[in-house]
C-alpha positions as CSV (number, residue, x, y, z in Angstrom):
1,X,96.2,128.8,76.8
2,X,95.0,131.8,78.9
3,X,91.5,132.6,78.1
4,X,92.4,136.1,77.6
5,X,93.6,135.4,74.4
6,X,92.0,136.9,71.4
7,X,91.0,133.8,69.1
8,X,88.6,134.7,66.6
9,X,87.8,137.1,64.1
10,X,84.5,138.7,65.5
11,X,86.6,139.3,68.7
12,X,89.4,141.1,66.9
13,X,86.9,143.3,65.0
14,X,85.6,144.2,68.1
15,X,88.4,145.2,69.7
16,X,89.5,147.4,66.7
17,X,86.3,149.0,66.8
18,X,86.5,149.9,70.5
19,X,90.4,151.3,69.7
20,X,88.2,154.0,67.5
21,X,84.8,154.4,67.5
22,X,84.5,155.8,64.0
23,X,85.3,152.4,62.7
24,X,81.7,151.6,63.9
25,X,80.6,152.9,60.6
26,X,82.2,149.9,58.2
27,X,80.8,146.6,58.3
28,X,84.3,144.6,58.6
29,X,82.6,141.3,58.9
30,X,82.9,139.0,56.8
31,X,79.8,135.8,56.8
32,X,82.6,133.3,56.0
33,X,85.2,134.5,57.9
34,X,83.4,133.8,61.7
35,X,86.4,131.1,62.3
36,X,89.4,131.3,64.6
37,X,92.5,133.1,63.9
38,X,95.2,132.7,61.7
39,X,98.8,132.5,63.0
40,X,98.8,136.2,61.9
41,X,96.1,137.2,63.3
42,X,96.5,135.6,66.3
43,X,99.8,137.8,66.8
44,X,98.4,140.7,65.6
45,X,95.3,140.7,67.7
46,X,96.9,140.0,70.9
47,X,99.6,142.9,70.5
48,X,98.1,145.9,71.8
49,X,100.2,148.2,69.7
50,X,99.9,146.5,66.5
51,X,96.3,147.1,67.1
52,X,96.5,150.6,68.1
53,X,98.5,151.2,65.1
54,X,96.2,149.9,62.9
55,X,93.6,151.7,63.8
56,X,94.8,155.0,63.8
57,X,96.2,154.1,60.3
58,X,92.6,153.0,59.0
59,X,91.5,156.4,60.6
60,X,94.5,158.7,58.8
61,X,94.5,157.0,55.6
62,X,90.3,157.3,55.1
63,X,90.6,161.3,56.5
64,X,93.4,162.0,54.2
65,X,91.6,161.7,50.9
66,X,88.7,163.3,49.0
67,X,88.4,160.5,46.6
68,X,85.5,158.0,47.4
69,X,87.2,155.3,45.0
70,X,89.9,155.2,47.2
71,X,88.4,155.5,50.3
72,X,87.1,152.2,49.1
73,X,89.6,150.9,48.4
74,X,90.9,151.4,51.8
75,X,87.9,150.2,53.4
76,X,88.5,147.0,50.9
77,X,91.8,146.6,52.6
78,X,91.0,146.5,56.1
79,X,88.2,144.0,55.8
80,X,91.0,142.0,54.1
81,X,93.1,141.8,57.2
82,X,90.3,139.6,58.8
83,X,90.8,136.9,56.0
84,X,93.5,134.3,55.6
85,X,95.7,137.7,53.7
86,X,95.8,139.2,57.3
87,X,99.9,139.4,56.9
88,X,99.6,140.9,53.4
89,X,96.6,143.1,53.8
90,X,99.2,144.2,57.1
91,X,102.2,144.8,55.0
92,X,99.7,146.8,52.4
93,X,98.4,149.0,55.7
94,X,102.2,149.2,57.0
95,X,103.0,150.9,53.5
96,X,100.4,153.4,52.4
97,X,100.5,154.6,56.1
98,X,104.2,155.4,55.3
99,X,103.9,156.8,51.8
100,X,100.6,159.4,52.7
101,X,101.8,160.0,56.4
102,X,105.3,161.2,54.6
103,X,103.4,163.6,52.5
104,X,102.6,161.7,49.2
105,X,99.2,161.6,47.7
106,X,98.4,158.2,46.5
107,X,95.7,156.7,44.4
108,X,95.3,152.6,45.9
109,X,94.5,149.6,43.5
110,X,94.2,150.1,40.0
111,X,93.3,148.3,37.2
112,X,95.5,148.8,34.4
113,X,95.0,147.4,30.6
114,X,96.9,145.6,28.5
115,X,98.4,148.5,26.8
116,X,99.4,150.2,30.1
117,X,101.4,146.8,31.7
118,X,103.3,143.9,30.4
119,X,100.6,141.5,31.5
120,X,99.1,139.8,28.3
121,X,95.9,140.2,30.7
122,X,96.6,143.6,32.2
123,X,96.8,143.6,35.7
124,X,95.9,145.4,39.3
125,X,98.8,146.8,40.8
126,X,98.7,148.1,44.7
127,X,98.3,152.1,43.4
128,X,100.0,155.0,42.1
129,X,102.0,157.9,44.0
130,X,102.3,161.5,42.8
131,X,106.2,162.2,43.0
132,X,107.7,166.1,42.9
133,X,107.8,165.6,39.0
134,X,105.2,163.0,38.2
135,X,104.4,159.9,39.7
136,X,104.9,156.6,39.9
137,X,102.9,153.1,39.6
138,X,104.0,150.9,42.4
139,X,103.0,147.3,44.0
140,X,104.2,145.7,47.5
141,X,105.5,142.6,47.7
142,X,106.0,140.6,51.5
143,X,109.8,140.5,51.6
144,X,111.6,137.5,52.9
145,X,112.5,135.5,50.6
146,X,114.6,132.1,51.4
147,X,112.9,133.2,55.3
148,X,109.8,132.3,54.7
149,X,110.5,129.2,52.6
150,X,112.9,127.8,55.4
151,X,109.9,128.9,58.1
152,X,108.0,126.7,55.7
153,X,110.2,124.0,55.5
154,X,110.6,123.6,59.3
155,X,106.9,124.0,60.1
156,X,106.1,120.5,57.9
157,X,109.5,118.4,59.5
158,X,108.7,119.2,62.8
159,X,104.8,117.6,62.1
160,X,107.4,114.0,61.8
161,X,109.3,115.3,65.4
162,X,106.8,116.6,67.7
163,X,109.4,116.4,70.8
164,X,112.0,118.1,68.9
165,X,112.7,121.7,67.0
166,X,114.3,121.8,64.1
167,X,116.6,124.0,63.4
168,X,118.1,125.1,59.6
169,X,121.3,127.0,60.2
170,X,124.4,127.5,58.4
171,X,123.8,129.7,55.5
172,X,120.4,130.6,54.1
173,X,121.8,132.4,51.0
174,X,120.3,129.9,48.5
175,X,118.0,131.1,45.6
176,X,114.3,130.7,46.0
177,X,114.1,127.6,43.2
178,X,116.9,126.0,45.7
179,X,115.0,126.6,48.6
180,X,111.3,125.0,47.1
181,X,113.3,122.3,46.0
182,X,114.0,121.5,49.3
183,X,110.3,121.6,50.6
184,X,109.7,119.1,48.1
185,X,111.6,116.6,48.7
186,X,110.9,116.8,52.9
187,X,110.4,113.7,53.0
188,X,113.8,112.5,51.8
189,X,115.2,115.1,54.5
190,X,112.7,113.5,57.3
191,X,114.3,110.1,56.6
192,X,117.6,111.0,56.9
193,X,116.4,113.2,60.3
194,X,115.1,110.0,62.0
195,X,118.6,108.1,61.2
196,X,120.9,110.6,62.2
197,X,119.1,113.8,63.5
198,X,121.5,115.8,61.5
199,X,122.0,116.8,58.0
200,X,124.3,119.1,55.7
201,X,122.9,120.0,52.2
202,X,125.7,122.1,50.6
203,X,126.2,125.0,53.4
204,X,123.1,124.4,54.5
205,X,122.7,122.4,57.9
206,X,119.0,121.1,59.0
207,X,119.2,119.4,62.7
208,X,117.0,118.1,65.2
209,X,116.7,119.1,69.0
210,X,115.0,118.8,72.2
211,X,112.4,121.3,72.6
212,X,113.4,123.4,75.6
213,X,112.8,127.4,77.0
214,X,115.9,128.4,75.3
215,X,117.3,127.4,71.6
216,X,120.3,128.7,70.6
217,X,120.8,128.9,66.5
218,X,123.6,130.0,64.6
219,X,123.3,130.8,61.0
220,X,126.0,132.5,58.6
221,X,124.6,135.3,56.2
222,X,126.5,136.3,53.4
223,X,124.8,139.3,51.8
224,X,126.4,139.6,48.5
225,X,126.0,135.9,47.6
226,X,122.1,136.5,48.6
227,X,121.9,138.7,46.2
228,X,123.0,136.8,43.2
229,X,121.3,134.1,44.1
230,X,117.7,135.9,43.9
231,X,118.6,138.3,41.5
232,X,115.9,137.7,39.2
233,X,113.2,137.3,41.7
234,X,111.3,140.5,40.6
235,X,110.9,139.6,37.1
236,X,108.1,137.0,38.9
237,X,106.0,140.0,39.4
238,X,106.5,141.2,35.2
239,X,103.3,141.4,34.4
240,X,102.7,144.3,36.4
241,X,105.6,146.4,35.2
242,X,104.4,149.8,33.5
243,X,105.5,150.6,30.0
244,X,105.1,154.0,29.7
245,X,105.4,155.6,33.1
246,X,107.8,154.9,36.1
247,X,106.5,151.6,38.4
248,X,108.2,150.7,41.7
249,X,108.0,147.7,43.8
250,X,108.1,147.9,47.4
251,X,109.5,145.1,49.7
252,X,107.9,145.6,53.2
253,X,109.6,143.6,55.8
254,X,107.6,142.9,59.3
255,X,110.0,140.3,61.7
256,X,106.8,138.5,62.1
257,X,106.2,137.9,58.6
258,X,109.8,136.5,56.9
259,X,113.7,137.7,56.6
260,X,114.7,139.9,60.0
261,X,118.2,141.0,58.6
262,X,115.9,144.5,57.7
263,X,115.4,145.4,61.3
264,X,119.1,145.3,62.5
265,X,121.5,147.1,60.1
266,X,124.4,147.3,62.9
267,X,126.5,145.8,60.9
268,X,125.9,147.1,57.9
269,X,124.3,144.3,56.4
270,X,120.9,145.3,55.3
271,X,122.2,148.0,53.5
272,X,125.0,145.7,52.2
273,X,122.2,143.6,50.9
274,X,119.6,145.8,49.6
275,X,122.1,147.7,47.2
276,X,123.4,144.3,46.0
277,X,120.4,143.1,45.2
278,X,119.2,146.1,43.6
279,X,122.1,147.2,41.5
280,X,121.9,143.1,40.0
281,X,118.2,143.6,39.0
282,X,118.9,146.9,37.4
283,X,122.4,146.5,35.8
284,X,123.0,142.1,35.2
285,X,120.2,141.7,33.0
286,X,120.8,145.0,30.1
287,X,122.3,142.3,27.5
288,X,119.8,139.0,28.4
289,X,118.0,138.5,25.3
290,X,116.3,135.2,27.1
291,X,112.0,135.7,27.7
292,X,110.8,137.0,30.7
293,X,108.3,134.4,30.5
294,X,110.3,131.5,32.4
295,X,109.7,133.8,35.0
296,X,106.5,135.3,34.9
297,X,103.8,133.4,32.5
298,X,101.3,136.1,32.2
299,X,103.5,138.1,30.3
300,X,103.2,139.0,26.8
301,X,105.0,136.8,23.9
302,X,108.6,137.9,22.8
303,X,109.2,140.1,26.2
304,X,112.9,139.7,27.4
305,X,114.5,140.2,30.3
306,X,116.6,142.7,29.5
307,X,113.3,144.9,28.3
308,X,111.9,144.3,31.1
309,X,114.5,145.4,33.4
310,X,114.7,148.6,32.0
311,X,111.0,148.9,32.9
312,X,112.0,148.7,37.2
313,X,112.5,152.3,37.6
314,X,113.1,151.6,40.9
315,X,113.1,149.8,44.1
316,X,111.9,150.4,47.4
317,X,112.7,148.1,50.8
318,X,110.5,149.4,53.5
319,X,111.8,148.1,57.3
320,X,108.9,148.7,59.9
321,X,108.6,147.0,63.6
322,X,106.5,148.2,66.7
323,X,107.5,148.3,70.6
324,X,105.8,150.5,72.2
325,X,103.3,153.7,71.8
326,X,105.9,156.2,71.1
327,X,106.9,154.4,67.7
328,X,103.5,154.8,66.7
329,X,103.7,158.8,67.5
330,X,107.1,158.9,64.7
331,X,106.8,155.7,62.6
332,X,109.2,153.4,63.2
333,X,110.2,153.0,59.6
334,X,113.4,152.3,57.5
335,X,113.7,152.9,54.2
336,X,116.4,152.0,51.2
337,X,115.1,153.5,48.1
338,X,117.2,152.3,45.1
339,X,116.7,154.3,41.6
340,X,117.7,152.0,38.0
341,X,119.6,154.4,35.9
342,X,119.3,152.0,32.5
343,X,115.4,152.3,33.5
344,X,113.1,153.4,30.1
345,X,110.8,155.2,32.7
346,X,113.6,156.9,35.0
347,X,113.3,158.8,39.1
348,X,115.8,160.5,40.2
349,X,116.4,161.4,43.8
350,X,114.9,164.8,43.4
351,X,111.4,163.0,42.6
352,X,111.7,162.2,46.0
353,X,111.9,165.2,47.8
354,X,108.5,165.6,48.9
355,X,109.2,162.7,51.7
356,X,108.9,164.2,54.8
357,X,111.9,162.5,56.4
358,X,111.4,163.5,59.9
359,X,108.8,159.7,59.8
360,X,111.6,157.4,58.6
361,X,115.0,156.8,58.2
362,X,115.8,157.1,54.6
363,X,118.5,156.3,52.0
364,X,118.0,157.1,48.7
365,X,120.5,155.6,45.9
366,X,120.7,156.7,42.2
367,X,123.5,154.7,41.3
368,X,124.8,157.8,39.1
369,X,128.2,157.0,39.4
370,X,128.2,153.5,40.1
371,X,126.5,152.4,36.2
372,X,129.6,150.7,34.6
């Protein structure tokens, strides 16, 4: 590996710093955190525009408020990014960059009480943004689903097949349970590897192959059955729904960091999936008297799911990838913002209007005429 390469922490600090000298003023170092990169940060720190971008963002989001709680909390985030959370500190960066460069004023990390969220314990939730009527609590969540679990998956087989990669292709479009099942049992699908090199789990196909410069893959993605299968993956984040006021949670999707399919709607297919998926979380669950707690154990006693769907006002897929300097200059961000009209807190598309669209490409999805 090319000494060139930026391998540690201290090194990637520095050459933050250097990308904008006011960032001299904050003591990003961490005394535990003098080791080498993470995967993450590895990538990150030897991308030049990654880096660029993130330092302009530190710069625009610490500028843009008054407040010195949130500037804190800003500052909080950053020195985050040079931990072992450097792809969800990222993702966190990636979105309130979007949400105050578009014109929203937000408040970051809150602490909310028991009587504010569902969590029997309350909960900190990632902020709260002032809408054109209101505002809205809202956390972000990585988005990737079955991704990052097959990423997983393949990273600990290929440990047993050092000359080979392994390759999961067919379809992906298996529920998250499905998917950790699998990692679980690895060592069942390693045996079978080593006898035949080739195995078929339902549609699922996991085979081995001779490391060389080019792999070709094939994998079938079927967006509707994706989205039954995960349909009640946000009632694993409960706890932090708001009872009394609209709350929002944001998938941010980075190619680098789990599911692609975000980044390349050509066919129609991210859209496809993210209004499938949605209009299942807000409209499949209105009648499920079962608890929300086989889902989400901080949750108080005697929640159901079907109370607790009608607490999602709303969700938001956020779609961001960098190439080059110019996508820095107009944020290269897509966005799918899907509103629940059963939802006890409700947005409407209105709320909305203060989103200065000319920084991303937006759809925005009521489901008015589609609630049946």
């Amino acid at each position: 590996m090319s000494s060139n390469f930026i391998k540690t922490y201290p090194e990637w600090i520095s050459k933050i710093t250097c990308l904008n000298s006011s960032l001299n003023d904050f003591n990003f170092e961490k005394p535990d955190k003098y080791g080498n990169l993470n995967k993450d940060g590895f990538n990150l720190a030897n991308c030049d525009i990654h880096c660029q971008f993130i330092a302009e963002a530190f710069d625009y989001l610490l500028t843009s408020t008054t407040n010195c709680s949130s500037k804190k909390s800003y500052i909080e985030i950053f020195r985050n990014l040079f931990t072992n959370n450097t792809s969800g500190s990222f993702l966190e960066i990636v979105t309130y960059y979007w949400l105050v460069k578009s014109g929203l004023n937000v408040i970051p990390q809150i602490s909310l009480d028991n009587n504010i969220v569902l969590g029997k314990n309350g909960s900190i939730i990632d902020g709260k943004v002032e809408l054109l009527i209101g505002s809205a609590y809202f956390d972000i969540k990585s988005f990737g689903f079955t991704a990052k679990l097959a990423g997983k998956l393949c990273a600990k087989l290929e440990e047993n097949f050092p000359e080979f990669r392994v390759l999961i292709e067919g379809s992906w479009d298996k529920s998250t349970k499905e998917f950790t099942n699998l990692i679980q049992k690895y060592q069942f699908i390693v045996d079978e590897l080593k006898k035949n090199s080739i195995m078929k789990i339902g549609q699922t196909i996991i085979r081995l192959e001779k490391r060389k410069a080019v792999t070709v893959s094939g994998r079938i993605s079927e967006p509707y059955l994706l989205a039954k299968e995960n349909a009640q993956f946000p009632f694993k984040e409960a706890n932090q729904f708001t009872m009394h006021e609209p709350f929002l949670l944001i998938y941010v999707a980075h190619p680098w960091f789990g599911l692609t399919e975000l980044h390349d709607d050509f066919s129609g297919t991210a859209s496809t999936f993210t209004r499938a998926f949605s209009r299942r979380c807000f409209f499949q669950f209105s009648n499920d008297e079962s608890r929300v707690k086989k889902h989400c154990h901080q949750v108080k006693d005697g929640m159901t799911i079907k109370e607790s769907s009608r607490l999602l006002s709303g969700i938001i897929f956020l779609s961001f990838c960098l190439f080059n300097q110019d996508e820095i200059n107009r944020m290269p961000y897509k966005a799918w913002i899907y509103l629940n009209p059963r939802a006890t807190n409700k947005l409407t598309c209105s709320d909305f209007d203060l989103l200065d669209r000319k920084y991303s490409n937006i759809t925005i999805d009521d489901f008015i005429y589609d609630d049946y």
